[in-house]
DOPAMI-896290 format. One record per residue (C-alpha): x, y, z. Coordinates in pm, whole numbers, plus 50000, padded with zeros to 5 digits. Example, Ala and Ser with C-alpha at 12.3 -4.5 7.8 and 13.67 -1.06 7.14 Angstrom:
512304955050780
513674989450714
//
This chain:
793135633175268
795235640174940
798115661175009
800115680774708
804015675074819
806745694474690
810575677674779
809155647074820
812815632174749
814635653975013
814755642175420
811525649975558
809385643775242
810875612075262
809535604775589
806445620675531
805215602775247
806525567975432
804255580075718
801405594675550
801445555475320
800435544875664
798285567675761
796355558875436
797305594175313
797285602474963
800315618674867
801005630474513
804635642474459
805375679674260
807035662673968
809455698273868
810535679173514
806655677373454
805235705073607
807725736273651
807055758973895
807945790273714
805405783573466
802195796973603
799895777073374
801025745573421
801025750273792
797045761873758
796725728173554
798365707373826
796055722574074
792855715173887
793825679073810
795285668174123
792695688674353
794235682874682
792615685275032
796065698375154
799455713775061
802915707875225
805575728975057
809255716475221
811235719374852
813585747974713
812055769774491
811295805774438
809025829474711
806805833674404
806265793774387
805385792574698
803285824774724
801185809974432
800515777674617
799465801174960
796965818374783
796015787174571
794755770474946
793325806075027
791175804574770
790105767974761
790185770675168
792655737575216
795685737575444
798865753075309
802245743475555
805275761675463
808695747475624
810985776775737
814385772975879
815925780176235
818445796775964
816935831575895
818355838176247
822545844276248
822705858876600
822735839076919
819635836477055
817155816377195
814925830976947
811315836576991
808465840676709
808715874676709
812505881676667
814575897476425
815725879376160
819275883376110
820445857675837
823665866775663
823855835075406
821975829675118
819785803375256
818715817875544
817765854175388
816345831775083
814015810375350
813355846975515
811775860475172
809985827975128
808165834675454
807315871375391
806035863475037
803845827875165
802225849575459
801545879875228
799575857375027
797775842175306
796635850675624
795405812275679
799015796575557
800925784675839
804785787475857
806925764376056
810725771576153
812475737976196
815775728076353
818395698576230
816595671376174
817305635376390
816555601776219
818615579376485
818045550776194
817675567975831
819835576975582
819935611475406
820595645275551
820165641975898
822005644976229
822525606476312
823355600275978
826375627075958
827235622376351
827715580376176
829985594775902
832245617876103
832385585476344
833625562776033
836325589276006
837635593576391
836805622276646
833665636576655
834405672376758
831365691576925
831285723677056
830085725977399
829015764977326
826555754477079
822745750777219
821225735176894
817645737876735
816725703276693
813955670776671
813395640476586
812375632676228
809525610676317
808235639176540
808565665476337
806745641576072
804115641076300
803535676976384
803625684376000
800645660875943
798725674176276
799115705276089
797385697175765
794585684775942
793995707876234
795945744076075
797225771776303
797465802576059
800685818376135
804375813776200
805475786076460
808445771376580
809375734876620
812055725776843
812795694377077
815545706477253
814175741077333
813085736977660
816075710177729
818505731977649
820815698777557
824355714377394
825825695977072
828495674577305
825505661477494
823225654577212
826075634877024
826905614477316
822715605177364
822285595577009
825405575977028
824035555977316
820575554477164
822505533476843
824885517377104
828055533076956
830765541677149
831745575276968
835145591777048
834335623577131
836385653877139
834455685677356
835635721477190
834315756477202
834815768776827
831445772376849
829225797677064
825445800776934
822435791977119
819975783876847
816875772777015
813715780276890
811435792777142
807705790377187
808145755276985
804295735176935
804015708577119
806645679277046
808595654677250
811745672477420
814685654377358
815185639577673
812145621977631
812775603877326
816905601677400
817725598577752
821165602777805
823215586278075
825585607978227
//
């Protein structure tokens, strides 16, 4: 399989393109310097040269970007997988597929219009809402790796009110790739901790004993959201992959 990746250089293209080397998976990065997105020629020309058998869109970039590339995989009939955000929702929820979208911040009404204009364009593109990402041992933007950094500074406060949308990198890797293979048309959710329920203190304290660190944490409640994604595809909950000892 040769799969077209845009933000190959941010956390989960990272991950996906160390997977998919193993897999055997072609990956060939969206270069923006060479090819710019806003530039619908050169995008047509990328297409024809590269001719992938897949497309996983997880940069930044314009609805119209990624609307191009939906109806690009319409028309050729390849895979198109569009990463959404648990962020186009600002109320508490749990949220399910169907619920309101209620972002108030610029990236989560931005991800919201990248959604609308990817599934205009395609009935067969598939749309995936995903949680903070956990990479117990990576670098980059990532749970563990901030949880480590706060750590290096003192407390770690976490808000016991706060339910959060989350997985594991390598899972979420996983699902992403399942996806480009075997597509679900639509809009999904992916979230390990939805039916877990696990809130932020909790989750610090298990990936703190999954690295064997001995975190001091500090339990608030500045923080009252449950932000689980509901009706999540299938995906290790978190208390499978981080047991915590109570």
């Amino acid at each position: 399989m040769k799969v077209l990746l845009t933000g190959s250089q941010g956390t989960v293209g990272g991950a996906f393109r160390r997977v998919a080397a193993v897999q055997g998976i072609d990956v060939h990065p969206w270069n923006r310097a060479v090819v710019p997105p806003e530039e619908p020629s050169a995008v047509h020309a990328l297409m024809k040269r590269v001719q992938p058998d897949a497309i996983l869109h997880l940069a930044m970039g314009a609805p119209g970007w990624a609307a191009q590339m939906a109806e690009y995989s319409a028309e050729q009939r390849i895979p198109f997988v569009f990463t959404s955000t648990v962020s186009v929702f600002a109320a508490p929820g749990p949220h399910g597929i169907t619920s309101e979208r209620t972002a108030t911040d610029e990236y989560g009404r931005y991800k919201a219009d990248c959604e609308d204009a990817v599934l205009k364009a395609s009935t067969e593109a598939v749309v995936v809402r995903l949680g903070y990402q956990i990479d117990p041992h990576g670098p980059g933007n990532n749970l563990a790796q901030h949880l480590r950094e706060q750590a290096a500074s003192g407390v770690i406060k976490a808000s016991a009110g706060w339910i959060p949308a989350t997985s594991i990198l390598a899972d979420t890797v996983d699902v992403l790739l399942n996806l480009l293979a075997n597509p679900r048309p639509g809009l999904h959710h992916l979230d390990a901790n939805s039916s877990d329920a696990w809130t932020y203190p909790e989750i610090v304290t298990a990936i703190g004993q999954m690295l064997g660190e001995r975190w001091s944490i500090e339990t608030t409640n500045d923080r009252i959201h449950d932000q689980r994604l509901l009706n999540s595809l299938p995906v290790p909950a978190l208390s499978a992959t981080l047991p915590l000892r109570r």
